[in-house]
N, C-alpha and C positions, 0 to 999 in steps of 0.2 A: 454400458452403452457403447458401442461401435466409432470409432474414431472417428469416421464420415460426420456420424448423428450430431458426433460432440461438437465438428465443427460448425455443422449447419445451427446447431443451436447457441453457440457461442455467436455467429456472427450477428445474430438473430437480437443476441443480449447486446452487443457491440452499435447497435445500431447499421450495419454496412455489410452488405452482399459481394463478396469481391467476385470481380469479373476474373481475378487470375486468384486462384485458389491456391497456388502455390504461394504467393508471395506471405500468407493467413500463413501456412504449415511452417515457413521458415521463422517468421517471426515469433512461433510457440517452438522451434526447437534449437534446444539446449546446445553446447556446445562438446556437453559430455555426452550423449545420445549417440554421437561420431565412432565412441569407442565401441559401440555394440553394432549399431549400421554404418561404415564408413563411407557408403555409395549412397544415403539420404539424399542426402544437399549439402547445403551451405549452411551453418546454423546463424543466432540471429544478433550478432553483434554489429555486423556493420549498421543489420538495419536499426538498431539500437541508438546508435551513433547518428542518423538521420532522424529519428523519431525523437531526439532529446529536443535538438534544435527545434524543429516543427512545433513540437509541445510548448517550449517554452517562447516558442513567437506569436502561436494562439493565444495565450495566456497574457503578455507582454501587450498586444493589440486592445484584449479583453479589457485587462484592467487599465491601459489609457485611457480607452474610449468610455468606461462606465464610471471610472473615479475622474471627470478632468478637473477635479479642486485639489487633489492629492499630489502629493510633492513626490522626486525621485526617490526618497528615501523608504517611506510609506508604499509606493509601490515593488519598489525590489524585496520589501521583507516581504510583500502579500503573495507573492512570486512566487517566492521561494519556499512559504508554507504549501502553496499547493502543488507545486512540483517535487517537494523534498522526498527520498526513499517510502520513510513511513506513511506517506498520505497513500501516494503511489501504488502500493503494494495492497493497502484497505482497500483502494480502488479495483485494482487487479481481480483481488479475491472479492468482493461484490459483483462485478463483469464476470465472474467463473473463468476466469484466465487460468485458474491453478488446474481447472480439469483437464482444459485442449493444450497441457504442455508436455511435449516430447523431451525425456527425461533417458540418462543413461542409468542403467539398473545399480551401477553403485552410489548411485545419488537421488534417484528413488529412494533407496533403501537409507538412504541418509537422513533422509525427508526434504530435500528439497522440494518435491513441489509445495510444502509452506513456508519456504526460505521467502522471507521479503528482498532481497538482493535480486533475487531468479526474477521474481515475479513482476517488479519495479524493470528491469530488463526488457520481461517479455512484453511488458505494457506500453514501453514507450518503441517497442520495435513495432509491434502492431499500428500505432498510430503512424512511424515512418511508411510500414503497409500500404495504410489507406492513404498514404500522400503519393507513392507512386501508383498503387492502383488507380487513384482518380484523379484527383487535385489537390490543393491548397485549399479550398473553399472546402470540400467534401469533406476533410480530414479537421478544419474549421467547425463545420456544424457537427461532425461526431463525436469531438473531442468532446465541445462546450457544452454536450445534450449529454454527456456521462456528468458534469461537475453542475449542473442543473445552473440554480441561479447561484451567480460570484457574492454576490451581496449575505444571501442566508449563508453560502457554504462559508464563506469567511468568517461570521456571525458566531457561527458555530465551535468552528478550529478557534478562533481566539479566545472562545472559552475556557477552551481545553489547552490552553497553552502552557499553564503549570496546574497539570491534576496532584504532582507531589504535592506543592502548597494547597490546592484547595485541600486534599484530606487531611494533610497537618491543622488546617484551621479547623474543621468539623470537629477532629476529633480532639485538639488540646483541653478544649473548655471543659470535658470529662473526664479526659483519661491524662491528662499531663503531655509534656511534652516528650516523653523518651519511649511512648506506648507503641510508636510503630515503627515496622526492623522491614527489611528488604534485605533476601538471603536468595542466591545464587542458587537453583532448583538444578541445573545442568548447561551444560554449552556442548554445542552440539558441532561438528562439521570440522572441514581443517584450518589451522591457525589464522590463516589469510580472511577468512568468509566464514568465520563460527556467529553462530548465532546462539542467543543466550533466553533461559529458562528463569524469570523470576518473580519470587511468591512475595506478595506486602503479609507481613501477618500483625495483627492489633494485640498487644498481652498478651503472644505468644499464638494470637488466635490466626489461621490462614485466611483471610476475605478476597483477595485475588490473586493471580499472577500473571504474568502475559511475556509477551516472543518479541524478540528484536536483537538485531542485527549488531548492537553495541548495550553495554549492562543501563545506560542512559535511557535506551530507547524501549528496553524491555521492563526499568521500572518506571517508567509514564504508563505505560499498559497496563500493567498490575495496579498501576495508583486508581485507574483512569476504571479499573473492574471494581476495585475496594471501593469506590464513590458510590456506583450502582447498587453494592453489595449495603452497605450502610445506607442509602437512600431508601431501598426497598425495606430492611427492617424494621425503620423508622416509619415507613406506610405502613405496615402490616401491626405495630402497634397502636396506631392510630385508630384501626378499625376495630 
């Protein structure tokens, strides 16, 4: 697809038509991209830097106004689950941020565009975007219409808040306590910003793995695959 198309339909997924379409192209491009076009632009950190704030004061508003029983403490941790990298980044690659992202070819080739680092970046520079392309309110209603209702989203993550523990629990009352291993598949990128490969496997057996940013964050993914992976065996005996 044509880089045009990618954006018209990205915006499309975004919810917001920008009036200045360059501000869209800065916010998706890279800061390594500069080394192959040096006369692009500007890549998208500053707007990075204004779109964290933005983000995290829509969020800040949200969950005053929907929780007023909840103490400060209750809501800086709700906060900060939905602003944290890894949600971030899920986010990202659901909006298809990782297509319309301007990448330099040695970090293509790296794989950055499914670095969650990049992505978490290029996400909250978008939203600083929509705050100078329009307003506060604009960039208000587009943000809170990606994170739907605060209530189910939060419902959900705190579920998910130690997937290591839930499949420890699934799986002790069977298989004992030392049946599942989390082993280091590859890390990928330079020492500053690697991102890491890691598989859960049950009695040697692989059920999931997943990508993240520190070995913490990529065996929540893998735990969080192996629940799915063990959930669905367990239907499919059932039937």
């Amino acid at each position: 697809m044509p880089h045009t198309a990618k954006l018209a339909a990205l915006q499309k997924r975004l919810g917001h038509t920008f009036r200045q379409p360059a501000l869209l192209a800065e916010a998706l491009r890279h800061a390594s991209s500069l080394q192959d076009q040096p006369a692009a632009g500007a890549h998208n950190q500053r707007l990075e830097f204004l779109g964290d704030s933005v983000l995290h004061f829509v969020l800040t508003d949200a969950l005053f106004r929907q929780f007023p029983e909840e103490r400060e403490g209750v809501l800086s941790r709700r906060r900060a689950g939905l602003s944290k990298g890894e949600f971030l980044s899920r986010l990202a690659r659901d909006l298809g941020v990782d297509a319309g992202l301007q990448l330099g070819q040695s970090e293509e080739d790296a794989g950055g565009r499914g670095r969650d680092s990049i992505l978490e970046d290029a996400l909250e520079a978008i939203v600083g975007a929509i705050y100078l392309d329009a307003d506060f309110a604009t960039a208000q209603r587009v943000v809170l219409g990606w994170y739907g209702s605060l209530p189910e989203r939060l419902k959900a993550m705190e579920g998910h808040d130690n997937p290591k523990g839930q499949l420890q629990e699934m799986v002790q009352p069977a298989h004992g306590n030392g049946a599942l291993r989390y082993e280091v598949v590859k890390a990928t990128g330079p020492k500053h910003a690697q991102e890491y490969e890691v598989a859960v496997l049950l009695n040697g057996r692989t059920i999931g793995s997943g990508r993240g940013t520190s070995k913490k964050n990529a065996e929540e993914e893998a735990a969080r695959i192996g629940l799915d992976t063990l959930r669905h065996e367990r239907a499919e005996r059932k039937e």
